[in-house]
N, C-alpha and C positions, 0 to 999 in steps of 0.2 A: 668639317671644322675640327682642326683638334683640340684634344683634353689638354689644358696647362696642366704643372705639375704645382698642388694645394701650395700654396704660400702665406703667411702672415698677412692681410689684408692693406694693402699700402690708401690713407685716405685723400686720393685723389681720383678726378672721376672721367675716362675720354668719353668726346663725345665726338663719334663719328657722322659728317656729312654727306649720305650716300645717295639723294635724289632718287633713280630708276635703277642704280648698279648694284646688285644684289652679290656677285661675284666679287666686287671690290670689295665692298663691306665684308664680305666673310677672310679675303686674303688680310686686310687690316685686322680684322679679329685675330686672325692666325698669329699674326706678328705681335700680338700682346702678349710679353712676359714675366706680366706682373699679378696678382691678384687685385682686380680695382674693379672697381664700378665700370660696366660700357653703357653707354648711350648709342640706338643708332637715329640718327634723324631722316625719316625715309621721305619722300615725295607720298601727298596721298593719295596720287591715283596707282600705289607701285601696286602689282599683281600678289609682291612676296610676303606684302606685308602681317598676315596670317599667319606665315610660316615664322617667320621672324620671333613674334609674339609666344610663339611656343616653346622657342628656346628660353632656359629658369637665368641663362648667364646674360642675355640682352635687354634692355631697357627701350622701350621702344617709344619717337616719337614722331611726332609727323608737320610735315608745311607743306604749303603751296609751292610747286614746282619751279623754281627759276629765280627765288629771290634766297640768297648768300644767308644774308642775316639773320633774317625770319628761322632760315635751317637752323645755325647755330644757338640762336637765345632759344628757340623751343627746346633743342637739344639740352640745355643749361639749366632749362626750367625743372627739368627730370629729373637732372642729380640730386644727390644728397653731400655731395664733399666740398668745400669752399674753396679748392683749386680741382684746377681742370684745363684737359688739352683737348684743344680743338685740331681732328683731324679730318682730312678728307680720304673717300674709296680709292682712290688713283695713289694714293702713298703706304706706306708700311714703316711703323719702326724698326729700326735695327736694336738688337742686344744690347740692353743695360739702358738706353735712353729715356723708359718712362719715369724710370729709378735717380736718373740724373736732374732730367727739366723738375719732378717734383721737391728736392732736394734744394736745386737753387728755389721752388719758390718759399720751402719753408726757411729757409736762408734771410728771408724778409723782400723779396723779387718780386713787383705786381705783375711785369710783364716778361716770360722768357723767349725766348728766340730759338730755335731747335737753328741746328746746323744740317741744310738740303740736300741731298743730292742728288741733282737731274739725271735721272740716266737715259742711253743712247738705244736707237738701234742701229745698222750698219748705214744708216742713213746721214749723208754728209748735213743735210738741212737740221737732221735731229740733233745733231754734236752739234751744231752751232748755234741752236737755240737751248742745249742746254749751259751751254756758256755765258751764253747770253742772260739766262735766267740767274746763272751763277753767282754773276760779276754784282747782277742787280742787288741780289742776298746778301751777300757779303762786301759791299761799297762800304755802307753803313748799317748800323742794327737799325731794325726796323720790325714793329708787329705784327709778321707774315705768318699767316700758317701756308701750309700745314707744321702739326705741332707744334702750335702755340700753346704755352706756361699762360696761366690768369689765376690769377688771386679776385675770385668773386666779387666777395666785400667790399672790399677794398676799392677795386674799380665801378663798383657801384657808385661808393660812398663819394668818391673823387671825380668821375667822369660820368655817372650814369646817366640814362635818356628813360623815365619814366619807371627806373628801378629796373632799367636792363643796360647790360654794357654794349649791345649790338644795336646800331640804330637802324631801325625795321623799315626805314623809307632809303636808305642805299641796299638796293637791289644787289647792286655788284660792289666791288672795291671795301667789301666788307671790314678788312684787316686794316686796310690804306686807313678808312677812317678812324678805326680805333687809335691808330696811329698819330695820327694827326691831333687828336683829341686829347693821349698820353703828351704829346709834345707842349702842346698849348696850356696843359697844368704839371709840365715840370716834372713827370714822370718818365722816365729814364729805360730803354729796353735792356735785359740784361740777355747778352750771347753766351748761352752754354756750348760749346764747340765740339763736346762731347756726347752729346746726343744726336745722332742722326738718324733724320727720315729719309726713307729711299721715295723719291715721285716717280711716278710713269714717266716714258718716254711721250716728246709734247711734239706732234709733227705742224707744218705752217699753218694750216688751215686754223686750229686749235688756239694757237699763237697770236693768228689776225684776229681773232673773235674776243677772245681774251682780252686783249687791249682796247679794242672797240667796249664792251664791255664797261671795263676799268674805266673809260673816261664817261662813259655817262654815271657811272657811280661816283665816281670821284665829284662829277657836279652836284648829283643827288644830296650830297654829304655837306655841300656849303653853306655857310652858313651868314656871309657876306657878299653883298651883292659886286661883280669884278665889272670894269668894260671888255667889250669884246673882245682886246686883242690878248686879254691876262693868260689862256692858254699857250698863246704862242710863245709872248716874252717867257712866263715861266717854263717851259719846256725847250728853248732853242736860244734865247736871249741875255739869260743873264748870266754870270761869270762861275758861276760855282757849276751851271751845267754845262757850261762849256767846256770847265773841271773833268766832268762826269765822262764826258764820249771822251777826251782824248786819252784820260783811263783806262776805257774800253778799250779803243784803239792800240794802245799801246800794250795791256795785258793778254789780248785777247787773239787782235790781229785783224784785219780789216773787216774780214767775211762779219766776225761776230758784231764789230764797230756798224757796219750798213744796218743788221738787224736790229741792233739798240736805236739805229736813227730810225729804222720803218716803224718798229714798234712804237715811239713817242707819236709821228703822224698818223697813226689809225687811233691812238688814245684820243688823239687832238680833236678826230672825226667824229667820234664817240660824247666827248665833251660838247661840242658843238649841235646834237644831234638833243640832247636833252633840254640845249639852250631853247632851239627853236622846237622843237615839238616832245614835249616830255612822254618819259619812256611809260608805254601803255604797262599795267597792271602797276603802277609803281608804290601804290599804297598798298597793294595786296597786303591781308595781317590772316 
């Protein structure tokens, strides 16, 4: 891990997602060049967890393995600073970004957007799902991490679920939901475009899972009861997403157009999959 160089204490506070990746978490450490607060949120069956604890610069917390939210709000619960970026192991900031999304939030910003970028390996499926990932990011703002900007307080005060901003019963689609939840009380995402996080390279497999995933969280997170066809129409039916693929298609180019269509059917699977038999550990707390 290297030494940062002493800085003025900037009062914001990350808090890193790292489940079982011990390696991830220390390259995201590395990438911090600010003085602030870390948080890491480790899974607690990780092995490193000891080791971690020894270091005087990490803050260390812990969840149950597999559920998104739970990571984060434990991680949240550990800070000391009223804004805070949620990051994940698989990403890294680039220069000057922690310095920016916290800037926009003292700006008066509950929710910031970091600007993503997917990277590649030589692999044609990898460039196309980071395009694909791209296109999703930047369609419209939206409260995705990694590096997401939060005004604590605030989104307590306005949206919170028990005096947390993470709702502990969406296993997955964590960010979807807070999302969805900023929409519904008129809170507005602000895109800093000048802060960028670098993500891992995301191959297919990761991709299917991911989406699979995303739709049973997504259902997790409802809070009104749909008929059974509401995944489909909303994902393939109505005119704003029909909006959406020819977008794709058209910015992207076909290859990445078929992948934004596969990834909505595996979500839909996902969705469906909670409908009829809910996703086992799903209270997990």
């Amino acid at each position: 891990m290297k030494t940062r160089i002493s800085k003025k204490e900037l009062p914001i506070s990350v808090v890193i997602r790292c489940g079982n990746d011990l390696s991830g978490l220390l390259r995201c450490v590395d990438s911090i060049d600010e003085n602030v607060e870390i948080v890491a949120s480790i899974s607690q069956g990780a092995k490193f967890i000891s080791k971690i604890r020894k270091n005087i610069e990490i803050v260390v917390a812990t969840h149950p393995y597999g559920n998104w939210s739970i990571a984060a709000e434990n991680g949240i619960k550990k800070t000391t600073n009223n804004f805070i970026i949620i990051m994940d192991s698989d990403s890294v900031f680039t220069k000057g970004a922690i310095r920016r999304i916290y800037k926009a939030l003292a700006l008066g910003n509950l929710i910031v957007q970091s600007r993503i970028n997917f990277m590649t390996t030589s692999s044609l499926t990898s460039k196309i799902i980071a395009n694909s990932r791209s296109f999703e990011n930047q369609y419209e703002p939206r409260a995705y991490s990694p590096g997401l900007g939060l005004n604590r307080k605030a989104l307590i005060s306005k949206i919170g679920i028990d005096g947390c901003i993470y709702n502990s019963q969406v296993m997955f689609a964590d960010d979807g939901n807070i999302d969805k939840r900023a929409r519904e009380n008129g809170i507005s995402i602000f895109v800093e475009k000048n802060a960028t996080i670098c993500h891992d390279p995301v191959d297919l497999k990761h991709e299917i899972r991911t989406a699979y995933h995303l739709g049973i969280g997504d259902h997790q997170g409802e809070t009104e009861s749909h008929n059974l066809l509401y995944p489909i129409l909303k994902n393939f039916m109505n005119r704003d997403i029909r909006k959406y693929y020819v977008c794709a298609f058209k910015q992207y180019g076909w290859e990445t157009g078929l992948v934004v269509l596969l990834w909505r059917v595996v979500y839909i699977f996902g969705y469906y999959r909670d409908i009829f038999s809910p996703y086992r550990n799903r209270y997990i707390s």
